[in-house]
N, C-alpha and C positions, 0 to 999 in steps of 0.2 A: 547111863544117860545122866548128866549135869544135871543139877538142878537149877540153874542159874546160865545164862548166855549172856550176849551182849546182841546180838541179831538172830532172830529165828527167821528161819525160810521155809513157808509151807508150799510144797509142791514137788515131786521129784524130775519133772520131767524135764525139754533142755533150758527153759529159758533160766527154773529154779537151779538148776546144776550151774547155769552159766555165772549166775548172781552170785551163789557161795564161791565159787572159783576165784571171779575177780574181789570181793571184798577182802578172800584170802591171801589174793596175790597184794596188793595194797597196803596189806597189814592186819587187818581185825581179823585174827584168825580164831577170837573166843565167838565161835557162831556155829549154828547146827539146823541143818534140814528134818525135816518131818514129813515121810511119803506115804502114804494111806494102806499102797501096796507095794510093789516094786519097782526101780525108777523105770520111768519110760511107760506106766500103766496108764496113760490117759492119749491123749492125741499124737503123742511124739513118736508111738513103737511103730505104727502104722504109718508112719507120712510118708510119702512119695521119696524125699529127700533128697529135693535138686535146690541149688542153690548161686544165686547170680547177684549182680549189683545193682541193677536197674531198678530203679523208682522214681515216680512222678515228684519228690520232693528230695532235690539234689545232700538236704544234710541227711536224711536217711540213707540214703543210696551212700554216704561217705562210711555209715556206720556199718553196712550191709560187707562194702570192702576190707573193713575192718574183721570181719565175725569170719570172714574167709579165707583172709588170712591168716586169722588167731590155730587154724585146723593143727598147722603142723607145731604149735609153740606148746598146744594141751595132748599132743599125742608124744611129744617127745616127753614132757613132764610126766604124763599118764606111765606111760609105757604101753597102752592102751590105743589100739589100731581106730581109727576115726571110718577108714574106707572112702576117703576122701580123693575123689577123681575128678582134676581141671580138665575138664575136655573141650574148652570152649562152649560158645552157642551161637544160635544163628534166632533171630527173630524176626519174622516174617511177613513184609506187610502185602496186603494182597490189593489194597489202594492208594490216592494220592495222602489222602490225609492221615492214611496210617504212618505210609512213608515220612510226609511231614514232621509227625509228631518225633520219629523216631532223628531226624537228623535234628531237634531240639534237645533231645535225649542227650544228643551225642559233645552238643555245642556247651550244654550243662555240665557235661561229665568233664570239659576239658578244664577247669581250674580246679578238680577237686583229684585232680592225678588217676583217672579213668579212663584206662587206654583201648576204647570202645570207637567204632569207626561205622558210619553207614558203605555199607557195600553192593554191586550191583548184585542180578538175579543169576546171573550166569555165576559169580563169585560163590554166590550161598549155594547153588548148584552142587559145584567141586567141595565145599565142606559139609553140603548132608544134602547125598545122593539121593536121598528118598522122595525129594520133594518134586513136583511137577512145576518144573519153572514157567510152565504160560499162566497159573492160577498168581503170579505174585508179580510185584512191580520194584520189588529192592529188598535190602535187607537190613538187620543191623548186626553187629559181630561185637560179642562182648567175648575174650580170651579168660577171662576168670568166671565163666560159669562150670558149673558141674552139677555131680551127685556126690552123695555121700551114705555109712552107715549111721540113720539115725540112733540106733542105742547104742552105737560104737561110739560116737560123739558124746552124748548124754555123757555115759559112763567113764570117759576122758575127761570131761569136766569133775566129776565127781570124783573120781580117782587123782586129779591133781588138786583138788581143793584138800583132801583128807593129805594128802604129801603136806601142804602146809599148815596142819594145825586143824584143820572142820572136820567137823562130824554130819555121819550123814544117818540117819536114823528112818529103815525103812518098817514095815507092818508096824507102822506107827500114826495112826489117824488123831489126827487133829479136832476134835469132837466141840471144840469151843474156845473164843478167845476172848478174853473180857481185859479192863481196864483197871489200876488200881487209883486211889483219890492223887500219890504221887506220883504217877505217865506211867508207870512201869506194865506191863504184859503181863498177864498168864496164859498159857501156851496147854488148854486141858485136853490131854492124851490117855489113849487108850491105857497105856505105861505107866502113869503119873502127869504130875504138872508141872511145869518150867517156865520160871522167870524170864523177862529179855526185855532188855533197853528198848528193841525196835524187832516191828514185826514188816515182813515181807510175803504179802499175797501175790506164789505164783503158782495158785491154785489151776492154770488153766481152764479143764471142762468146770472144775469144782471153784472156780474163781469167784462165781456170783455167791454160792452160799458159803465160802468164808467170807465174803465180806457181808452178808448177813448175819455173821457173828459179832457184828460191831455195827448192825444197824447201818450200811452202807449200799447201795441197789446200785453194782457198778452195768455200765452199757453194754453189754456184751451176749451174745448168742451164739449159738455150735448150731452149725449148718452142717449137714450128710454133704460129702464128696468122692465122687468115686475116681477112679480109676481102674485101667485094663493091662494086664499085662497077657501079653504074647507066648503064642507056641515058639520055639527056633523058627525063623526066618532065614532062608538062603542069603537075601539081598544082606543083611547084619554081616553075615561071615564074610562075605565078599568085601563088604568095607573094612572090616576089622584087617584080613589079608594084604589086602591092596595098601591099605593105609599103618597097616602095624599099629592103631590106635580103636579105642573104642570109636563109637558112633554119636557125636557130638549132638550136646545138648538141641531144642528147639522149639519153640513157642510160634504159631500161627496164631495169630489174631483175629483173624477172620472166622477160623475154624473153634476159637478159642482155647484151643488144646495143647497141651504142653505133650512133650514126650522126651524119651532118653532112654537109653539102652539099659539092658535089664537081661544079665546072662548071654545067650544066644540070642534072646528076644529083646522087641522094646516094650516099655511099659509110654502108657497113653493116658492122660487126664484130663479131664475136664471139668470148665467152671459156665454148667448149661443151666438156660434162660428157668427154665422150670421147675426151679429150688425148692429144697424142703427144710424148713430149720430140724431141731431135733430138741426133744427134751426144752421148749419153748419155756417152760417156767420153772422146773424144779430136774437137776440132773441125781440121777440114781448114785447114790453112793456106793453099792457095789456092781457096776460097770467097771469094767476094766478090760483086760485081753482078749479082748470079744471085738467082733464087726458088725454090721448091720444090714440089712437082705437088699443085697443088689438091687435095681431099679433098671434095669439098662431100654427099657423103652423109654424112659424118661432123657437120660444120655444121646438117646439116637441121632434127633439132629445132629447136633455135634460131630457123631462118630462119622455121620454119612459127609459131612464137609471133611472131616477128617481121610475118608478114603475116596474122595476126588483131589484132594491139593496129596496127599502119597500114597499113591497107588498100588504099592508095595502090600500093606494094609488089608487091601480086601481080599487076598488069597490066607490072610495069615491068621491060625487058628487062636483063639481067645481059650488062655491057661485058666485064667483066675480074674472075677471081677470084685476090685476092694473099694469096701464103702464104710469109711470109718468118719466118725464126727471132728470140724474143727473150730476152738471159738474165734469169731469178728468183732470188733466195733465198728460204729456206725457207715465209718470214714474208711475203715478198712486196716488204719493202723494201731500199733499197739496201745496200751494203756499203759502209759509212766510216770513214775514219781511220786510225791507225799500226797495225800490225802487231805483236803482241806479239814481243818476240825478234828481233828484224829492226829494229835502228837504223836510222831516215830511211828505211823503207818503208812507204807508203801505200797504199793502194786508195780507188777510187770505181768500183765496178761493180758488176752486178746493179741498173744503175736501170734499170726495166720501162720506168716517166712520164717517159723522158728530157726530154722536152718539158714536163711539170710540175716536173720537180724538177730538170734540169739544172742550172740556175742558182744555187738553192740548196744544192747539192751543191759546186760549185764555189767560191761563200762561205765555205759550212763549211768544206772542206779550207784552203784557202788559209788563210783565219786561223787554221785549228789549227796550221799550218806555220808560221807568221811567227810568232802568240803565243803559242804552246804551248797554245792554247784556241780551242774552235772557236764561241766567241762567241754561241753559244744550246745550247738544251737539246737533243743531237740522240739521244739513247739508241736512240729508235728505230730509228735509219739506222746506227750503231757496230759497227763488225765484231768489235768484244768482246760482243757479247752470244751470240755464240756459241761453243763451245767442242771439244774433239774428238771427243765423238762425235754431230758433224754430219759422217758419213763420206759418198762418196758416194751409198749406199745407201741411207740415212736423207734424204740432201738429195733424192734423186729421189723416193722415196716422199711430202715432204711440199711439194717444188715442186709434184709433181702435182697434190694437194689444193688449193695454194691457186691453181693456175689452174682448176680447173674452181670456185670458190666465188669467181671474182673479184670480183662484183656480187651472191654472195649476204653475208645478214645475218649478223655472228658475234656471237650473243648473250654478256653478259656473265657468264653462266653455265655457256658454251659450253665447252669441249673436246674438241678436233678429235683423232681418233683414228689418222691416218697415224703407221705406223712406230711403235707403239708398243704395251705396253708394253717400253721400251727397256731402262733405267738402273733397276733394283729394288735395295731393302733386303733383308736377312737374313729379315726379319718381315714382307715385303711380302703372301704366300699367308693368313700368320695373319690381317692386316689385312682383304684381299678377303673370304675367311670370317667376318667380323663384319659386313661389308655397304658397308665403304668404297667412296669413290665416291673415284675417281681426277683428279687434276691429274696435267699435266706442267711444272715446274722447272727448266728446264735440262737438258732430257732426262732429270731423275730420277723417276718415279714416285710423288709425297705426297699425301696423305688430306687430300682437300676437305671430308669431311661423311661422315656414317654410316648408313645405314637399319637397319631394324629388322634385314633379313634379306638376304642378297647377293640374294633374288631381288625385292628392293623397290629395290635400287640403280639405279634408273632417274631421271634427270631431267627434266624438262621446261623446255625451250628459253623464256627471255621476258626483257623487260624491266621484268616486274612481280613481285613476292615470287614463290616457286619452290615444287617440291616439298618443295627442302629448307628450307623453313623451320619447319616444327616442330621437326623434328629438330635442328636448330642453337640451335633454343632450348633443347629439351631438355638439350644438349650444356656450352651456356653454365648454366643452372638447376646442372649438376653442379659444375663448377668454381668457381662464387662460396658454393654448399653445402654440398657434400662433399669431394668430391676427381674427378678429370680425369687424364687420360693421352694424351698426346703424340709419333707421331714424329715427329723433328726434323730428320734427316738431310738435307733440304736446304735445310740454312744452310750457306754458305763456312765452313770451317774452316781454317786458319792458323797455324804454328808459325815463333814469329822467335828462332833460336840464335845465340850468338856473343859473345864477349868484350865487344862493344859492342854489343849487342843493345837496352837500357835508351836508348844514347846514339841507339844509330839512330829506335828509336822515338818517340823526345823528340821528333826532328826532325821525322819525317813527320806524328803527330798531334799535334793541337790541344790535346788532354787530358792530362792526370793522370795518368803510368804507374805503375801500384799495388806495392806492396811485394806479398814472399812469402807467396802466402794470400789473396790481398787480389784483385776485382776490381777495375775503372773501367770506365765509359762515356767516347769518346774520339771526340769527331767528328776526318775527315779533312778537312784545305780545299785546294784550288788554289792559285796565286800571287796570285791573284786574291779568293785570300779566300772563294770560295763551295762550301757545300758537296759534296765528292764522296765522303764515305762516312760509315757511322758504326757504332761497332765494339765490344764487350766486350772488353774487355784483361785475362787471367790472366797470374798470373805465379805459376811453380812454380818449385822448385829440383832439380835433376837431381841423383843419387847421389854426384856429385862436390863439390856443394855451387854450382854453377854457375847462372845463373837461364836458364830459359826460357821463354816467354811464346805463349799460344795468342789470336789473335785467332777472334772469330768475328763474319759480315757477311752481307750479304745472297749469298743463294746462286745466283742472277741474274745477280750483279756479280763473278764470281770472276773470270775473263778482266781484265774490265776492272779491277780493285783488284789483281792479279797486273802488268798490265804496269803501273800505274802504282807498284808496290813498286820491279819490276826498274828501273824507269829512274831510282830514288831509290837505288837501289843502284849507280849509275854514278859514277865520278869525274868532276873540270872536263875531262878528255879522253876520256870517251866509254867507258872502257874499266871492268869491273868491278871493285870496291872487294877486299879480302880478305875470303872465306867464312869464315874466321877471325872477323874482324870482327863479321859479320851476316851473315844469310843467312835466307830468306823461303822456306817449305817450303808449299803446300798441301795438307792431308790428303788432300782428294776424299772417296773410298769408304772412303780408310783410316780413319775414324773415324767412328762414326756416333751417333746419339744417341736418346734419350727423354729426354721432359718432364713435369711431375707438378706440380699446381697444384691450390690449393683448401685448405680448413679443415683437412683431414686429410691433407695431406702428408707435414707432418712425420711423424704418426702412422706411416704405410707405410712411409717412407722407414727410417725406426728400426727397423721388424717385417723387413726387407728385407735389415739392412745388420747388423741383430741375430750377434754369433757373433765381428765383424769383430774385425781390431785397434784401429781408430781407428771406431769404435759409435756414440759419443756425439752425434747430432745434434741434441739442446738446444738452442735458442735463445742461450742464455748460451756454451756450445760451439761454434756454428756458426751465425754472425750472420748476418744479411741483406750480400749481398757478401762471405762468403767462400768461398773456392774450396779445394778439396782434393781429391789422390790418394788413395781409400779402397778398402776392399775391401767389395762389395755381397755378403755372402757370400759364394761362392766365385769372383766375378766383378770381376774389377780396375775401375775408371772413374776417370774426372775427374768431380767433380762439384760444380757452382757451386750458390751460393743464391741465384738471380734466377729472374725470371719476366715475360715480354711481357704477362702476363694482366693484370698488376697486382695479384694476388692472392699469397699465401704460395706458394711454387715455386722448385721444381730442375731446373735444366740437368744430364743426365749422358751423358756419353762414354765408348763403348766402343769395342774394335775389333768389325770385323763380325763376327770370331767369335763376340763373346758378346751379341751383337744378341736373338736367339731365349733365349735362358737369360736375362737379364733382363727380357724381357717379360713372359715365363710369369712371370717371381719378381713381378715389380709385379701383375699381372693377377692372382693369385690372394691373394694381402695387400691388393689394393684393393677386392678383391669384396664382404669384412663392412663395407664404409664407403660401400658405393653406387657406387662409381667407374664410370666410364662415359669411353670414347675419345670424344678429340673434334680435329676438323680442321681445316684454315686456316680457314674459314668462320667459324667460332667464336673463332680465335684474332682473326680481326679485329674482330668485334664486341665480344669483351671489350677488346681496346687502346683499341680507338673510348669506351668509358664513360672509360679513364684520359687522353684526347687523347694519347695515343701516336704520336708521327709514323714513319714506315716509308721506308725506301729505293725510288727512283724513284716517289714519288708527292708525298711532304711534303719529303723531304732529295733534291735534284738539285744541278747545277750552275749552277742559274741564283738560289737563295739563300744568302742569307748566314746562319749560325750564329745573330746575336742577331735574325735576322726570323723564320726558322720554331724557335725554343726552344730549339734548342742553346747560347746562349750560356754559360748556368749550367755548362756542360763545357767552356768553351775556359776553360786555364790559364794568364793572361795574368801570372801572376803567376809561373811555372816561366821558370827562365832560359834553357832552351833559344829559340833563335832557328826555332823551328820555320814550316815551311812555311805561309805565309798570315798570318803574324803581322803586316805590317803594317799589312794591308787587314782583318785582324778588329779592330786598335786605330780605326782609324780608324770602320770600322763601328758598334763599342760609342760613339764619342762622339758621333756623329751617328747612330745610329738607324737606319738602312738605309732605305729606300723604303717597305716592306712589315710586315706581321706578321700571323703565320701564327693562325686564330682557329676554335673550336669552334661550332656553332650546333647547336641542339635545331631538326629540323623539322619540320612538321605534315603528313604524305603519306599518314597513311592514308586520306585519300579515292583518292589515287591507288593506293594498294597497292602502291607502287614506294618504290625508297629512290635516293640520290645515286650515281650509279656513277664520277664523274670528270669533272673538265672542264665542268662545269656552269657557269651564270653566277650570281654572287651581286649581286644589285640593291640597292643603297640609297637608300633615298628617293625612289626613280623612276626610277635610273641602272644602268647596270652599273659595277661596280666592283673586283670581285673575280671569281676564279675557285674552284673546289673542285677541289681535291686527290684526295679520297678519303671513303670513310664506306657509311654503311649500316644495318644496325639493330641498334642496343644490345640483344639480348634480354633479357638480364640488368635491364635498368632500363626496359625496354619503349618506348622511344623511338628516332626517327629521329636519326642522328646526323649532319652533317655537318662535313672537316675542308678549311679554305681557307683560299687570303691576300687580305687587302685593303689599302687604303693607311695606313701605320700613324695620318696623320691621322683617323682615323676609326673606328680597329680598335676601339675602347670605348667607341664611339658609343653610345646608348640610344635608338636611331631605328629608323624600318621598314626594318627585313632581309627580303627573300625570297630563294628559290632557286627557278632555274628547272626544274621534272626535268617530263620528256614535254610538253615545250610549255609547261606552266604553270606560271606566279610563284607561291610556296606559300611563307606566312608561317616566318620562322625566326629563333630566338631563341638570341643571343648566349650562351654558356655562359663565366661567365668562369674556370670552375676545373671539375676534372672531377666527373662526375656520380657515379663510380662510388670511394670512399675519397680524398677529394682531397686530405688529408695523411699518404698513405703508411704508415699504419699496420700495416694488412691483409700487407703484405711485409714487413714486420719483424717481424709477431707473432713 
């Protein structure tokens, strides 16, 4: 064993196998694993081992086709048999809205080269005879699903990573890992102890306490899962005969049950309502090749939907019931990527789909490791989209959730209520009392929409216009007429102090750092040039005369926009810059906010701030983009003159104590002008009328500044040598691939609007994808926002979009619909 590595990987099972493999195939072949027992000892030797593309979030589902493909590239390399069998799958919806969901599936899958198709019942029929086609109403057919050998894979990964150069080191436990004053690792083993540049936790079951070895409490839980496998069954032989093929993959949704052929038999799984986590706070360290005692009364619903929808089932005798532990996160997806605070530590754990997503997980990482970029969009799988308070107690409460909903529908509408309400405002009760209807944020508690009366605040669950659509019209009617109100508290909030505060900013954004008074808009970019944030920059001057500067961003992205500050705040040697210098403060809770938009803003705002020393909000006084320390009456703020609505509007900042004392002063100065709250709901549709693009849906990591509209904010012309400067020069002369484009669309026959991820057809083709959008109330149209290839973005040709199955005419909007030269915010 080395004393010295450049990457340790602690974990043997497949995600760990997958991660050494690709870092080897890449190049860093000075790396070595570390497995407690032998590979495949923790969740991997037991999984079921079926494996398909489908995901609620089309870049995963791209990564998933990726890891399924990789089967035959690590088996030939191995030498080493995978047991890897495409038998296709059939998935099963037994209602409209399952069906729905799945012909969304399918319209997602078409621009990421996913040759998935909804099929009828009679169709799913003839590819898996088992099923009782009067219990189902369609299907969906994905051709690259399958099963595989889980420690045939494992061990193919591990056998082609040691081909190139890795080591794989099993009865080798990991017993501790600490830190040196220079970032370096120790790696203390039962063996001895070893050096490494960068450590990777894919400790799996043991995920949480390695990263209790470094003071880390990641989100994650092992829920008990069973499965049944089968005596021989007649009906199996019959189709394997008939058909010369196994007996194709299949998932009932209804039933919740997954199955797939297993010998003469098939094997049966389920993910039932009455869950038990396992090992909730501390996992045994010497668990290993063991199982856990059946439950099957607990299973039974399930089983018994399961032998009404195939009938085949309840003659067939039950071999073996397996009930072995696997870890979740909250959300259900995996945990990736560097560690805030923890130079060169990584995690890939919490994958459930080890066998769907191994592969791609071990992509991601590895090239985030080698280029500082994990070379697609992976937000969903980023262990920053979580934050601290996903304590344990909050992560059991909503692992729970999402394994008993594992194969139910989460409407776009939807919010799931485990653990919550968690994270509240000052004004939260005042809110509920007006009838607001709740989102969660980041564990924070924000106003989706308003009913008449808290006892109207009920939703109804769909993928077609909702309860709340009147209301959101309403909502939106006030704001483009009267006047609107706001809260805003969760937007990431941001304070950058220090001598070199201006200089450090320059660096990290793209944009324009505004003088005192003064805001900007300031996209952030990668090395790589594509965007990863995009930001409002004040700048005040502190009592000293000193400037200070408040970012604010998406509230989502705080983790993730924090560690990528701290590591901008690092010298060439790893170590921190002077706080003197710079320094990056996140409010949180310390600062909280409302927002006020519409014709008669100003009007409130003046009646509000009336008595003050600094009154004057005029137009001529207080322009569109300026920012000022004022007193609201007796109530201190920061309060800028912007607005997401695109209509006349103030950003203001309080601390939480005077949260409640400015509402009441708004709400009662808004009441003679109509005012009426209104919530994300609203706030989206009025952006949608100005093409306003938003964080994690239009601005990601996988565009560039001048393909989704940011370019007009990169200041190519500011001498700073700021991050991404040369790949945004290069970009502006060639045009990027893409450009991100507005379409007006025709759905109200469907009564549906674009929810994401749709397909945009041109001409007959697909071609683009949607971003986002929904319904302009305000201008009474469908709106949707998306990219396509910038040959073509101005096209004056047949545009459709695909939403619920069907191509539905959509027309290019090439300026927004709603004030398209910005007058309305300057009035």
């Amino acid at each position: 064993m080395k004393s010295q590595v450049r990457v340790a990987v602690i974990g043997g099972g497949v995600v760990g196998c997958s991660v050494l493999y690709h870092l080897a195939k890449f190049g860093w072949t000075d790396i070595a694993l570390f497995e407690r027992d032998e590979l495949t000892s923790g969740s991997t030797w037991h999984a079921a081992g079926g494996c398909h593309t489908l995901n609620g979030d089309p870049n995963v589902a791209k990564l998933q086709k990726y890891t399924i493909e990789l089967y035959k590239e690590i088996e030939e390399l191995s030498g080493q048999a995978t047991g890897h069998h495409i038998t296709g799958g059939v998935m099963l919806a037994d209602t409209e809205d399952r069906l729905e969901w799945m012909k969304m599936a399918v319209a997602r899958g078409r621009y990421l080269g996913l040759e998935s198709e909804v099929i009828s019942v009679s169709e799913a029929k003839e590819r898996f005879p088992l099923m009782d086609e009067s219990q189902f109403v369609g299907a969906y057919w994905d051709p690259l699903d399958g099963h595989l050998d889980p420690s045939g894979v494992t061990h193919a990964y591990a056998k082609a990573a040691k081909k190139l150069g890795a080591e794989v080191h099993t009865h080798t436990k990991v017993e501790d890992v600490t830190q040196a004053l220079d970032g370096t690792w120790t790696i203390h083993t039962a063996k001895g102890n070893v050096q490494a540049e960068h450590v990777v936790n894919a400790g799996g079951l043991w995920a949480r306490e390695c990263g209790r070895m470094v003071g880390l409490e990641l989100p994650i839980l092992a829920m008990e899962h069973m499965y049944l496998l089968t005596e021989d069954m007649p009906e199996v032989a019959e189709i394997n005969e008939k058909t010369g093929k196994e007996v194709v993959h299949a998932i009932d949704f209804g039933g919740e049950i997954y199955m797939r052929q297993e010998r003469g038999g098939m094997l049966m799984g389920t993910y039932e309502k009455a869950c038990v986590p396992w090992s909730e706070k501390q996992t045994p360290w010497d668990f290993g090749h063991e199982l856990l005692q059946p439950d099957i009364d607990r299973i039974a619903p399930s089983l018994e939907v399961g032998f009404q929808h195939f009938p085949a089932f309840q003659n067939a005798g039950i071999k073996q019931i397996i009930n072995g532990p696997f870890t979740f996160a909250p959300d259900g997806n995996p945990l990736v990527g560097p560690v805030r605070g923890l130079a060169n530590y990584w995690v890939a754990c919490g994958v459930m789909a080890g066998f769907s997503q191994g592969g791609g997980v071990g992509l991601t990482l590895s090239q985030w490791m080698i280029n500082g970029d994990p070379g697609t969009d992976v937000w969903g799988m980023d262990v920053a989209r979580f934050g601290d308070w996903t304590t344990p107690a909050y992560t059991n409460a909503k692992v729970r959730e999402n394994y008993s909903r594992r194969f139910s529908i989460k409407f776009p509408n939807e919010e799931l209520p485990a653990s919550r309400p968690l994270k509240t405002t000052p004004v939260y009760d005042a809110l509920m009392a007006k009838g607001a209807v709740m989102g969660a944020a980041y564990g924070l508690e924000t106003p989706l929409w308003y009913a008449p009366t808290p006892e109207q605040a009920v939703e109804r669950f769909s993928f077609h216009r909702s309860t709340d659509f009147e209301h959101v019209a309403e909502e939106c009617r006030a704001v483009r007429e009267t006047f609107g109100l706001m809260e805003t508290s969760s937007f990431a909030k941001y304070e950058v102090t220090g001598a070199e505060a201006r200089e450090w900013l320059d660096h990290v954004l793209a944009g324009r750092i505004p003088e005192p008074g003064r805001m900007s808009l300031a996209p952030m970019l990668n090395e790589q040039g594509k965007v990863i944030g995009d930001f409002s920059v004040s700048c005040f001057l502190d009592p000293d005369g000193a400037e200070t500067f408040m970012l604010l961003g998406s509230g989502v992205a705080e983790e993730y926009h924090m560690r990528w500050f701290e590591q901008r705040l690092l010298n060439e040697d790893g170590e921190p810059v002077d706080p003197d210098g710079a320094a990056v403060t996140p409010w949180g809770m310390g600062l909280v906010g409302l927002s006020i938009a519409g014709p008669k803003a100003q009007t409130v705002l003046a009646e509000v701030a009336q008595g003050g020393m600094d009154d004057d909000v005029s137009t001529g006084a207080f322009k569109f983009m300026d920012v000022r320390e004022m007193d609201l009456g007796p109530i201190p703020a920061r309060v800028g003159r912007v607005s997401f609505t695109g209509d006349q509007g103030y950003e203001i900042w309080v601390g939480p104590e005077y949260q409640r004392a400015l509402f009441h002063a708004l709400w009662e100065a808004g009441q003679p002008h109509g005012m009426k709250l209104f919530g994300a709901r609203a706030l989206n549709s009025l952006r949608l009328e100005k093409n306003f693009g938003t964080w994690a849906r239009e601005y990601r990591p996988i565009y560039g500044p001048y393909e989704c509209g940011l370019g007009r904010f990169v200041s190519l012309k500011k001498e700073a040598d700021f991050v991404g400067r040369r790949a945004a020069e290069a970009e502006k002369a060639d045009g990027g691939a893409l450009r991100l484009r507005a379409f007006r669309v025709e759905s109200d026959r469907l009564n549906a609007d674009v929810l994401g991820d749709e397909a945009i057809w041109f001409d007959g083709s697909v071609k683009g994808w949607v971003t986002s959008g929904g319904y302009a109330h305000a201008s009474k149209t469908s709106i949707a926002l998306g990219y396509v290839p910038k040959e073509i973005a101005d096209a004056d040709a047949p545009w459709e979009i695909e939403i619920l199955g069907e191509r539905v005419p959509a027309h290019l909007q090439s300026q927004p619909i709603f004030d398209p030269n910005g007058g309305r915010m300057r009035a």
